[in-house]
C-alpha positions as CSV (number, residue, x, y, z in Angstrom):
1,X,78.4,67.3,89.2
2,X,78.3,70.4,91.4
3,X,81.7,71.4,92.9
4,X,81.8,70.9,96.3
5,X,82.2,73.7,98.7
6,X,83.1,74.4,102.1
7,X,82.2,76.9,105.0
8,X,84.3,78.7,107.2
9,X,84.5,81.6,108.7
10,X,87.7,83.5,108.8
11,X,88.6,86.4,111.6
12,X,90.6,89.0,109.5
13,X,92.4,92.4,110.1
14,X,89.6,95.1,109.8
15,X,91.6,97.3,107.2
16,X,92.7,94.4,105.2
17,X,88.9,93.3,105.5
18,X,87.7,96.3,103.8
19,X,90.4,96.6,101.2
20,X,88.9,93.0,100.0
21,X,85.9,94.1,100.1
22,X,86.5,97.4,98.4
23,X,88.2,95.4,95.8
24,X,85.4,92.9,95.4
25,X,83.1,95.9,94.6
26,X,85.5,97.6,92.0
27,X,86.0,94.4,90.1
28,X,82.3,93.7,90.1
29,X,83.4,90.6,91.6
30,X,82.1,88.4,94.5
31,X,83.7,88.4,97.9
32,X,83.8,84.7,97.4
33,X,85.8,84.5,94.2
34,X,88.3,86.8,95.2
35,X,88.7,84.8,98.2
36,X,89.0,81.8,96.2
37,X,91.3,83.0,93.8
38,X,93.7,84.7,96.3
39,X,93.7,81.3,98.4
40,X,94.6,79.6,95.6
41,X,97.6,81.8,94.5
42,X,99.0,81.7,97.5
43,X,98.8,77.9,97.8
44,X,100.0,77.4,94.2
45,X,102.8,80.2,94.4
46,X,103.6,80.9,97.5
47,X,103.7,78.2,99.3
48,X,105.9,75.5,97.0
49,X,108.8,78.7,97.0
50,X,109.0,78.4,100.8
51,X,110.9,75.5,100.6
52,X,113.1,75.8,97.7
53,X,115.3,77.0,100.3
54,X,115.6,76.9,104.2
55,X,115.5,80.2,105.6
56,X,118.5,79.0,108.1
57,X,120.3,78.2,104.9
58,X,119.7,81.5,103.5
59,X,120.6,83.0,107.0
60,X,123.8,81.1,106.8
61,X,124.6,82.2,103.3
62,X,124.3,86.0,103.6
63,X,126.8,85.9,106.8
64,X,129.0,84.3,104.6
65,X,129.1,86.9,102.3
66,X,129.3,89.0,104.6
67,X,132.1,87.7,106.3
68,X,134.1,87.0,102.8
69,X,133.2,90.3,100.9
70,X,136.3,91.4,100.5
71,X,137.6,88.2,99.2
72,X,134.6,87.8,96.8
73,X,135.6,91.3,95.4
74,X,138.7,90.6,94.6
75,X,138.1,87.2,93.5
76,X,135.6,88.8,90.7
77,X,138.2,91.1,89.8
């Protein structure tokens, strides 16, 4: 059974568009596949690491070590 495929048409940065397609032509590659495979590394390892942790959580953490440096020296000492 054929995979099944979907059309759409993307509006793009014009630089970024002709670095893919730049790329595409270097790699003897279609347009399509690196489309494909760039899609699917970001959805596969990209995306699941944006919620590991909470940007407000991260936010949160880096003033507090911030605001306790000194203490977290000395505490390492």
């Amino acid at each position: 059974m054929p995979a099944t495929t979907k059309k759409f048409t993307p509006e793009i940065d014009a630089k970024l568009y002709k670095e893919f397609v730049s790329a595409a032509k270097q790699n003897g590659q279609s347009q399509r596949y690196i489309l494909e495979q760039a899609l699917a590394f970001y959805l596969h390892n990209v995306v699941p690491l944006q919620y590991l942790v909470r940007h407000e959580v991260m936010k949160d953490f880096e003033q507090s070590v911030a605001a306790n440096r000194d203490l977290i020296q000395r505490l390492a000492k």
